[in-house]
C-alpha positions in Angstrom: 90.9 120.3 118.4 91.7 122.7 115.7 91.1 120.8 112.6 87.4 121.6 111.5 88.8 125.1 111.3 91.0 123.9 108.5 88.2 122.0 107.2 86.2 125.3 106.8 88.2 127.3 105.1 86.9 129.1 101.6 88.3 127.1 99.3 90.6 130.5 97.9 91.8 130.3 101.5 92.8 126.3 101.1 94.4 127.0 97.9 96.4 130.4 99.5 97.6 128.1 101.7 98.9 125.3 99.2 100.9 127.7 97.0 102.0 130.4 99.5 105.2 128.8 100.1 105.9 128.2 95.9 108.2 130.9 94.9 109.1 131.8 91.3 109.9 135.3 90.5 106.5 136.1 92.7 104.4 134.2 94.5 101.3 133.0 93.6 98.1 133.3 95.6 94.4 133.3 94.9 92.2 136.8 93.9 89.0 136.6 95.9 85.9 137.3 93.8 83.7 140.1 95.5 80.8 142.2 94.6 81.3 145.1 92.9 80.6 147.2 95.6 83.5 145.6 97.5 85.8 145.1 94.5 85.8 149.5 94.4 87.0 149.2 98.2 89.5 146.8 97.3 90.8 148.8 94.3 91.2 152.5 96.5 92.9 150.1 99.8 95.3 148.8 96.8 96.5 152.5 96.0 96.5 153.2 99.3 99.1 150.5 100.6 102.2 151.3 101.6 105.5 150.8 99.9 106.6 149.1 102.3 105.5 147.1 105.7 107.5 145.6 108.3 110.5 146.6 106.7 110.3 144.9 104.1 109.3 145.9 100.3 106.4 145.6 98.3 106.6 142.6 95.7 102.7 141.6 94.7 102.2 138.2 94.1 100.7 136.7 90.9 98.2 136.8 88.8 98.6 140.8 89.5 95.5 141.8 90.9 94.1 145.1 92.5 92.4 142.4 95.0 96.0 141.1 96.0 99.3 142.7 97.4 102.3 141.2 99.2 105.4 142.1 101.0 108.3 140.6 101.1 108.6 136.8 99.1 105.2 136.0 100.5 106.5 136.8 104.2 103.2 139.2 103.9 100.1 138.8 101.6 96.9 140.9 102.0 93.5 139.5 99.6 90.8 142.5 99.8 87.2 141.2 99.3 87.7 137.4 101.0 84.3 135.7 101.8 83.3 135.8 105.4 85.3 133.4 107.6 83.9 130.6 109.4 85.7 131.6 112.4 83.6 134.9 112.3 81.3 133.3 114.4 83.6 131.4 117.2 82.7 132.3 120.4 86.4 131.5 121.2 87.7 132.9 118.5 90.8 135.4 118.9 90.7 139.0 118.1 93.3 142.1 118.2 93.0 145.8 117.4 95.5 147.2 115.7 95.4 151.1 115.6 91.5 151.0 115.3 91.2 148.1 112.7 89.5 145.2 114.2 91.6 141.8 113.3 90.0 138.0 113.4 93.0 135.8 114.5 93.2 132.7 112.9 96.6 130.2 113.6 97.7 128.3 111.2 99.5 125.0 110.9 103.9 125.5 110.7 103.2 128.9 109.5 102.6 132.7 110.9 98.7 133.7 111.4 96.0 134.4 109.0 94.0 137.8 109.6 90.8 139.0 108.7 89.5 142.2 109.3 85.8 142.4 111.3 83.3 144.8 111.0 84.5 146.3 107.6 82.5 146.9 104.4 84.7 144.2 102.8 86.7 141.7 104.5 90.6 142.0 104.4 92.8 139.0 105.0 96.3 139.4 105.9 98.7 136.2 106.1 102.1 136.0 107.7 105.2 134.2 107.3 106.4 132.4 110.0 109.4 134.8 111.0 105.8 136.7 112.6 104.3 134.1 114.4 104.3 136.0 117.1 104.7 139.4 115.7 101.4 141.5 114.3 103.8 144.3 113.8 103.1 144.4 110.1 99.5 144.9 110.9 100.3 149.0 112.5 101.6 149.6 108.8 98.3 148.4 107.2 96.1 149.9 109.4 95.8 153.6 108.3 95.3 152.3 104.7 92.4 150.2 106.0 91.0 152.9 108.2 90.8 155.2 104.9 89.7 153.0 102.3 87.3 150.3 103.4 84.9 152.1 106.1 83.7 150.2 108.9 80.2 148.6 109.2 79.2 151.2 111.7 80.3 154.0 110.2 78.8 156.8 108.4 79.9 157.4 104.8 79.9 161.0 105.1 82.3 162.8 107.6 79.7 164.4 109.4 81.7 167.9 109.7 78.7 170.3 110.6 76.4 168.4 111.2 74.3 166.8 114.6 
């Protein structure tokens, strides 16, 4: 049964969920609260987004935030810096890689799929619309800007040119 996953959400996740379908001139969606350390990964990934994923353009939903970006009217909304999520630690959990970024899958009830990154310095949650229930397409777009921003748990900081 699926239902103590909903139960265990952050409570920014819950309320992501409540208003992501309210639309005014932007929709409005929760800014996760990291450490500072994270917040500075959050703040490059944010200049490092593209203009546009899935074919569709960038419209950031409210409050503007350099922790928060979105695509489409909510079709796509990324939070940088999202605590952990309890389905982390699901044995059964679902996982994809998408062009070397590490994706948590997470269904969600009558609407498209929540994603988390894994093994990042900070954790990077993507939701979808419905229309990509069954499409992580968007993901391949927001990969490189991951991959370049938010360095993986097992990586080294430096690049390592030169050196063995």
């Amino acid at each position: 049964m699926s239902s103590h996953r909903l139960a265990s959400l952050p409570a920014t996740a819950a309320v992501l969920l409540a208003v992501a379908g309210c639309s005014a001139d932007a929709p409005a969606v929760a800014v996760p609260t990291p450490p500072p350390q994270e917040t500075a990964l959050c703040r490059a990934l944010h200049k490092a987004l593209p203009d546009s994923v899935a074919g569709v353009e960038r419209q950031d939903p409210e409050p503007r935030s350099q922790l928060t970006a979105g695509w489409g009217d909510a079709a796509i909304v990324l939070r940088c810096g999202v605590p952990r999520p309890a389905g982390m630690s699901d044995p059964q959990g679902q996982a994809v890689e998408v062009n070397g970024v590490n994706w948590l899958v997470e269904e969600r009830e009558g609407d498209g799929p929540r994603l988390t990154t894994a093994s990042r310095r900070t954790y990077v949650e993507v939701t979808l619309g419905k229309q990509y229930a069954h499409d992580l397409g968007p993901l391949t777009d927001l990969a490189e800007s991951v991959t370049k921003t938010v360095p993986g748990l097992f990586t080294e900081e430096h690049t390592g040119h030169g050196k063995h």
